[in-house]
VEXGUMAR-123444 format. One line per 5 residues: number of its first residue (from 1); their letters; for each residue x, y negated, z of N, C-alpha, C. Coordinates in steps of 0.1 Angstrom, whole numbers, plus 5000, padded with zeros to 4 digits. Layout:
// residues N
NUM> A> X/Y/Z/X/Y/Z/X/Y/Z ~ ...
This chain:
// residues 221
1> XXXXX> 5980/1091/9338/5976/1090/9324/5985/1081/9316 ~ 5988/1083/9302/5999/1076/9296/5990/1066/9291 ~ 5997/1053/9293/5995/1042/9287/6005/1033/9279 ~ 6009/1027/9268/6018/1022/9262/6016/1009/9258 ~ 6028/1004/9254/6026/0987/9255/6029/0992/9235
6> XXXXX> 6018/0980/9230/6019/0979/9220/6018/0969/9212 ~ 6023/0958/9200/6020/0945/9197/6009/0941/9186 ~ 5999/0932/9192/5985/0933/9188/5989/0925/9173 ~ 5978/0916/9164/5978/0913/9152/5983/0898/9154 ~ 5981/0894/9169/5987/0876/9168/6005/0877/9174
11> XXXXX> 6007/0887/9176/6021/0888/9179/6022/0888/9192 ~ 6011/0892/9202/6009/0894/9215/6011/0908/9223 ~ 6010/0911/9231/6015/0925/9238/6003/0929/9241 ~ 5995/0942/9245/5988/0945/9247/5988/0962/9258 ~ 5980/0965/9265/5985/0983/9270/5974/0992/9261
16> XXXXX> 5980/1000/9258/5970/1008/9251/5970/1028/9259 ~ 5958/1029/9256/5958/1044/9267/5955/1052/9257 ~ 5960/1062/9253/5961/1067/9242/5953/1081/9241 ~ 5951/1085/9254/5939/1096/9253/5929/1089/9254 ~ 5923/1078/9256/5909/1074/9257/5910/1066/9240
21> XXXXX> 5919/1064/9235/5918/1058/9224/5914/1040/9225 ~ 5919/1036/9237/5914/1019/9239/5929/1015/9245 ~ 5921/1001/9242/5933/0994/9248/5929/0982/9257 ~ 5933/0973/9262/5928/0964/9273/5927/0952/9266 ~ 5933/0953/9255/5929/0937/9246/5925/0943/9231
26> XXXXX> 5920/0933/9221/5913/0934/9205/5930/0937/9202 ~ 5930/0950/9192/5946/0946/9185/5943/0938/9174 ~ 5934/0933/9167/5937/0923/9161/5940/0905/9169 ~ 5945/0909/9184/5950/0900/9187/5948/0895/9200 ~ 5955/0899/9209/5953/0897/9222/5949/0881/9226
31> XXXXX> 5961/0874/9225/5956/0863/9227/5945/0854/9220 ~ 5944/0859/9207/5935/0848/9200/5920/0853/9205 ~ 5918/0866/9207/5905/0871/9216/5902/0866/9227 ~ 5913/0866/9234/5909/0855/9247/5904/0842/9249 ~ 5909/0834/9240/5908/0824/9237/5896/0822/9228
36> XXXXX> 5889/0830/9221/5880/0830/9214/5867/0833/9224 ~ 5868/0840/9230/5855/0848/9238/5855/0843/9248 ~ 5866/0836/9260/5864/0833/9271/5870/0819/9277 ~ 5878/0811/9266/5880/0793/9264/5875/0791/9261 ~ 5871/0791/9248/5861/0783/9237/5846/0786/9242
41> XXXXX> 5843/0798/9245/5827/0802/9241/5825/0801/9256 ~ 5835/0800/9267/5830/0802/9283/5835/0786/9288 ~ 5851/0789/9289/5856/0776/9298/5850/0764/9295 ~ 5853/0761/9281/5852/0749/9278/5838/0743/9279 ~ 5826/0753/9285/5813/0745/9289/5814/0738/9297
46> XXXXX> 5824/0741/9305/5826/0730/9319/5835/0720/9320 ~ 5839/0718/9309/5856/0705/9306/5846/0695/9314 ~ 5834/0692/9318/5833/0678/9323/5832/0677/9342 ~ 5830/0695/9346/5832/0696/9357/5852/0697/9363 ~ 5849/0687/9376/5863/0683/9382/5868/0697/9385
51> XXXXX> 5858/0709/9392/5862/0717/9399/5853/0733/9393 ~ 5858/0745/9393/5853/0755/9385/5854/0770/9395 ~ 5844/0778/9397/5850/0791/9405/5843/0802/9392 ~ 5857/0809/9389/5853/0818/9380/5854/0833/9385 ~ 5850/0845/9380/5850/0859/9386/5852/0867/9370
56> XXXXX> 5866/0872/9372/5871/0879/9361/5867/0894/9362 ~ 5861/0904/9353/5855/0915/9354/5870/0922/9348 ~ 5877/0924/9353/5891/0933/9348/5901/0924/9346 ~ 5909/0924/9358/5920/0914/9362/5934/0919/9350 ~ 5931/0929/9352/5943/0938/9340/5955/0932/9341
61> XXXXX> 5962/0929/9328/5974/0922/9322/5974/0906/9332 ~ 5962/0906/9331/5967/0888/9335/5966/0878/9326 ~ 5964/0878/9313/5963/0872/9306/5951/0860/9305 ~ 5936/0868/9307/5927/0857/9308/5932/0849/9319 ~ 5936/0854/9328/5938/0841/9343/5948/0835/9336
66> XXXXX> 5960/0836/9330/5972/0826/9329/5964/0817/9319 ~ 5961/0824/9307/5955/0810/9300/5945/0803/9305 ~ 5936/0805/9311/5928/0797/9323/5934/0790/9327 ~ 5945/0792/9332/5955/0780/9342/5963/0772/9333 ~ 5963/0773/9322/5973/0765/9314/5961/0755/9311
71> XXXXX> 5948/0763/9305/5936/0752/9301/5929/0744/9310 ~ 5933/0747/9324/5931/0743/9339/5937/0734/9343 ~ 5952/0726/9340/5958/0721/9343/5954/0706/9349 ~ 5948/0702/9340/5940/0684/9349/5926/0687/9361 ~ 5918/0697/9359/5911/0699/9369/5916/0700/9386
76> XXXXX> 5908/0696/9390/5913/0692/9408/5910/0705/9415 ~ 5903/0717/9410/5905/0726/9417/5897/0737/9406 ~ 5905/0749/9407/5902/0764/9399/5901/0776/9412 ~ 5890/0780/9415/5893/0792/9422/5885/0807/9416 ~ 5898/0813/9414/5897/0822/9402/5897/0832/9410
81> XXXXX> 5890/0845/9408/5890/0860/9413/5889/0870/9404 ~ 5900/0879/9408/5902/0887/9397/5898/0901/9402 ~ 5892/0907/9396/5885/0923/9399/5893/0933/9386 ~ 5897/0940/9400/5905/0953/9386/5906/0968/9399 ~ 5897/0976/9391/5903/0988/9399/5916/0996/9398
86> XXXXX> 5923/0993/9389/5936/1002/9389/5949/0990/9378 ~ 5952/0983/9390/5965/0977/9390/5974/0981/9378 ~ 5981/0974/9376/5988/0979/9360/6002/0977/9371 ~ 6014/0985/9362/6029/0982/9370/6033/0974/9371 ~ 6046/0969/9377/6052/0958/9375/6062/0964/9367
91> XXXXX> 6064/0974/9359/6072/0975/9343/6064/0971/9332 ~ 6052/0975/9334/6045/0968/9322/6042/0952/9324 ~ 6040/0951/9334/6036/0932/9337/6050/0929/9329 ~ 6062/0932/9331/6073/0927/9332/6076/0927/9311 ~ 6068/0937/9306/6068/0941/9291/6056/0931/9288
96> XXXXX> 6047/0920/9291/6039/0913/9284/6045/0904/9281 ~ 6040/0898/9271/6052/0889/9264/6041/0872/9262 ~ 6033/0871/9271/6024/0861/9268/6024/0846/9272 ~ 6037/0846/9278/6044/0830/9281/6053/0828/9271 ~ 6059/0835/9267/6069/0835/9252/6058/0831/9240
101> XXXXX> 6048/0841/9238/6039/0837/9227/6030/0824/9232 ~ 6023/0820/9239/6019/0810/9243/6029/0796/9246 ~ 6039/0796/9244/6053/0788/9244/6049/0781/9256 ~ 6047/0788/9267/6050/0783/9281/6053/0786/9290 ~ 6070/0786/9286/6083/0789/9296/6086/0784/9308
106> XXXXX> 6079/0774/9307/6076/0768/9319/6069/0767/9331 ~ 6062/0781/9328/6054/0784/9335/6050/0797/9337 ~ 6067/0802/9338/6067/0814/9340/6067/0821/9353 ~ 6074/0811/9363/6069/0814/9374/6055/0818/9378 ~ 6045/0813/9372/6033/0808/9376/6027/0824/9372
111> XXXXX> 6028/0830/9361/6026/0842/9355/6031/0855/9361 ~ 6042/0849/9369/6048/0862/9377/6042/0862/9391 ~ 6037/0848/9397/6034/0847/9412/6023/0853/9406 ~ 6015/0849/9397/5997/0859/9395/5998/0872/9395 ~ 6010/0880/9392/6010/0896/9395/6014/0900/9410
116> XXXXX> 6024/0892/9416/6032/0898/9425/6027/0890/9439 ~ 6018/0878/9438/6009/0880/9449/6003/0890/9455 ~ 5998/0889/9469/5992/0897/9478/5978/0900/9469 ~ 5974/0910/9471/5962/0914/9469/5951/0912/9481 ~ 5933/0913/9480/5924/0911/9489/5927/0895/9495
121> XXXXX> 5934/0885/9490/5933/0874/9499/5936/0866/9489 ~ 5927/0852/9494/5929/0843/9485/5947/0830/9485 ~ 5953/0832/9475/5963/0832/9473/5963/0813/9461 ~ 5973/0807/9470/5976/0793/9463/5989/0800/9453 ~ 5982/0794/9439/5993/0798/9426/6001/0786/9427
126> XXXXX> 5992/0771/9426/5994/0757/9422/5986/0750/9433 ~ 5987/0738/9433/5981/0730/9442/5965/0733/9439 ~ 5963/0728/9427/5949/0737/9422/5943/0747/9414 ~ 5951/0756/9416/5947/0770/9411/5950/0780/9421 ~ 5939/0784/9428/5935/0794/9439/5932/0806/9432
131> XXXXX> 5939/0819/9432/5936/0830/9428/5936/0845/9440 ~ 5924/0850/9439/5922/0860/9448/5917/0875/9440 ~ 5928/0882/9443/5929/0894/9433/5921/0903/9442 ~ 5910/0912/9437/5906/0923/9447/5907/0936/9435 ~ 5909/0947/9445/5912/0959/9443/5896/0964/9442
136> XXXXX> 5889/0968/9429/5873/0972/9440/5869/0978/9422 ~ 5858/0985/9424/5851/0992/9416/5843/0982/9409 ~ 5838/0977/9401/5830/0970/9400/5816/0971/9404 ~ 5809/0986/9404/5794/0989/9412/5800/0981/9425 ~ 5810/0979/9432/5811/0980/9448/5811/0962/9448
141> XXXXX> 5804/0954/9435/5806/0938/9442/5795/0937/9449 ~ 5799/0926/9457/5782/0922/9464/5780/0904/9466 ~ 5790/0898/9458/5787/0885/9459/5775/0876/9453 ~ 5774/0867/9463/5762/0861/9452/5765/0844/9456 ~ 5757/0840/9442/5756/0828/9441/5767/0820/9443
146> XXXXX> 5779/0825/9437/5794/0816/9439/5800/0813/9429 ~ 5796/0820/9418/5806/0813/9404/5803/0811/9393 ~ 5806/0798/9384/5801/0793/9375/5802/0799/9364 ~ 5812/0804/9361/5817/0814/9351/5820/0832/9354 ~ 5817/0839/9347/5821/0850/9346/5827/0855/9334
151> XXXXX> 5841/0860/9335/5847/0869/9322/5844/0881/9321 ~ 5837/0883/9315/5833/0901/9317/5840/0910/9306 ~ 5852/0916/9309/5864/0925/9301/5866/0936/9306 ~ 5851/0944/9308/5858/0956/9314/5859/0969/9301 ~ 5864/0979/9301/5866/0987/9288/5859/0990/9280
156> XXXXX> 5855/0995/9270/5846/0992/9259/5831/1001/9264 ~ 5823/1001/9258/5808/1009/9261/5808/1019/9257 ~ 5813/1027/9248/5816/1039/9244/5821/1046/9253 ~ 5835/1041/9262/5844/1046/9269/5837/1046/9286 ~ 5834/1038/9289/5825/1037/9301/5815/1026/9303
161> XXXXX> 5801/1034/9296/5791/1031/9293/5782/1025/9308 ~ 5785/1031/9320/5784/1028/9331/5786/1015/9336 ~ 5793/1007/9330/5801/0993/9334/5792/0983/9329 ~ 5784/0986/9319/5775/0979/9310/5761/0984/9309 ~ 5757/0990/9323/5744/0988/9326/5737/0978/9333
166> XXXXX> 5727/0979/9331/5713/0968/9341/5718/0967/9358 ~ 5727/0978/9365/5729/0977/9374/5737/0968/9379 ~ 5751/0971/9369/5760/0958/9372/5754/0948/9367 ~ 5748/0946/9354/5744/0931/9352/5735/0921/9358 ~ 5725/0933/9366/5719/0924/9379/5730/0915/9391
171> XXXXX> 5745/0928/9394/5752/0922/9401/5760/0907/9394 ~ 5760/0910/9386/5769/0892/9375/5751/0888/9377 ~ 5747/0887/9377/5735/0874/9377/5731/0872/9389 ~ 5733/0875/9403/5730/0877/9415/5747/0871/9418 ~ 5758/0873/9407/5773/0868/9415/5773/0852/9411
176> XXXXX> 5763/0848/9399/5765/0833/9395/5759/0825/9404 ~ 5763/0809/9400/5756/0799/9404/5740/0799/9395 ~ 5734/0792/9402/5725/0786/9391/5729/0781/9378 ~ 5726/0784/9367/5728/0780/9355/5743/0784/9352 ~ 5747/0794/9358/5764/0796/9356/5758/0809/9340
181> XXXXX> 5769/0810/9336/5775/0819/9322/5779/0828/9325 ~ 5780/0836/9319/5786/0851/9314/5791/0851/9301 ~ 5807/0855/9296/5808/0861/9285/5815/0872/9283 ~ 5813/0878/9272/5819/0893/9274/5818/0894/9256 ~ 5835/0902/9250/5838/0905/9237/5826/0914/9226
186> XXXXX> 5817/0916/9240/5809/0930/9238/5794/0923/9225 ~ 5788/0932/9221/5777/0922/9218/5771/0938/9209 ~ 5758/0943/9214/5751/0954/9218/5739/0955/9216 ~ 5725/0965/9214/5716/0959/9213/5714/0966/9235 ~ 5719/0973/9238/5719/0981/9251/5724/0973/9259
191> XXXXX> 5737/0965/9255/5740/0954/9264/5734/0945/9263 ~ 5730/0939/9249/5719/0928/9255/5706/0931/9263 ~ 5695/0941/9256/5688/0948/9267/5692/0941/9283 ~ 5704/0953/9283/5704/0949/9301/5706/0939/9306 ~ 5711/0927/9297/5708/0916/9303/5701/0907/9307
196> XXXXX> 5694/0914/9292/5678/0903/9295/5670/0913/9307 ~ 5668/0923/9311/5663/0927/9317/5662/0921/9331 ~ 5674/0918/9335/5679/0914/9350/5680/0900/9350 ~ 5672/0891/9341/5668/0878/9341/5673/0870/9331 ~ 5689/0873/9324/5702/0860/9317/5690/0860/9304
201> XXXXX> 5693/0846/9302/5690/0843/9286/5702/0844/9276 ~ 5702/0850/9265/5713/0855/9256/5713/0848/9244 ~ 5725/0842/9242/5731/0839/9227/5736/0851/9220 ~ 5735/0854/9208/5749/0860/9199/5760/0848/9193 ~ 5769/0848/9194/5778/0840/9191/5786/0843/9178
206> XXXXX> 5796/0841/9172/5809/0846/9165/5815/0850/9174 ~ 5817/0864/9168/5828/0871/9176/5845/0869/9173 ~ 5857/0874/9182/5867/0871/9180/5867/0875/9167 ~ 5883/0879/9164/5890/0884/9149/5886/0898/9152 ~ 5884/0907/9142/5879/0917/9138/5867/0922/9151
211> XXXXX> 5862/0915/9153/5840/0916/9158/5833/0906/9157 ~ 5825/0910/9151/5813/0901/9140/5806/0894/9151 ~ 5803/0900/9162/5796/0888/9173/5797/0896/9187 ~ 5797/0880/9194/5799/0884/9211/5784/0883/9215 ~ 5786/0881/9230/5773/0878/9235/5777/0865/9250
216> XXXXX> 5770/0857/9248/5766/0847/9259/5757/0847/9266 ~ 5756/0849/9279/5746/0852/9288/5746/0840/9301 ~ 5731/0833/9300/5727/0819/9310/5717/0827/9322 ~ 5725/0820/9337/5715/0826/9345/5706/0809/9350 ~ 5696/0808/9341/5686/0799/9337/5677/0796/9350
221> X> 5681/0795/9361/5673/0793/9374/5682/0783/9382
């Protein structure tokens, strides 16, 4: 399937699939969406914990994990897992342009070891930033009770409406800690539905640049 690299509204890079009509980030702005939906409104609940395990729903680009690790940097330990069923190239990894926009050249190494690490194994990026990429469906998770955070970025609801049912969102509330979060760009009366169904209590929030509101989901036990 054709996919193309295209530049979103903050001057960021983005893949776009052009028969399904989506793309893997908001074009009004790759990075500032990230940063909007899943630093501000997720990470930064936890600036007072030393140590954080998050579970990324669409590993994709890479992007949420790099800025994680940049906004990670004084914490004593990040163990991050990334879920993506269909790996992007290393010509397009190579075409994101998100250490140049985020002006950190310095840490470009760090951006390249997060693609070209082993996959299925947990992998040292930094002294403390532990990243374990898995290859897997998302119906096929079965973890429970391990992570404080969840990024939930998998393709939009229109496109695969299946990704954002009550089934998986029992699995994200069965994957968190007690009182761990969920956030996701999405914000639905169907996605909220399923969440409240399978136990999370829900905020509506502000949404990034061009979507009026997200959704925040607490697993309140």
């Amino acid at each position: 399937m054709k996919r193309e690299i295209i530049i979103t509204d903050d001057g960021s890079t983005t893949i776009r699939i052009p028969d399904w009509d989506e793309n893997y980030h908001s074009t009004h702005g790759a990075i500032q969406e990230a940063k909007h939906v899943f630093i501000k409104n997720g990470l930064n609940l936890f600036q007072k914990q030393d140590s954080i395990s998050i579970l990324e729903i669409g590993f994709g680009t890479g992007l949420n994990t790099f800025i994680t690790f940049l906004e990670t940097l004084t914490k004593d330990k990040v163990n991050y897992v990334g879920v993506e069923a269909y790996p992007i190239s290393e010509e397009e990894i190579a075409q994101m342009n998100y250490v140049s926009e985020l002006e950190a050249e310095k840490y470009q190494d760090v951006f390249n070891k997060m693609h070209s690490c082993d996959w299925e194994s947990q992998q040292k990026i930094t002294e403390n930033f532990l990243l374990t990429k898995r290859k897997q469906f998302f119906h096929d998770i079965e973890d429970k009770n391990q992570y404080d955070l969840i990024y939930f970025d998998a393709f939009g609801f229109p496109l695969q409406p299946e990704l954002w049912s009550e089934a998986i969102f029992k699995k994200m509330f069965d994957a968190l800690l007690p009182k761990g979060t969920l956030v996701t760009y999405a914000c639905r009366s169907s996605i909220k539905n399923a969440m409240l169904s399978v136990g999370f209590s829900i905020e509506k929030l502000p949404g990034a640049p061009g979507k009026r509101e997200m959704l925040r989901a607490t697993k309140n036990i």
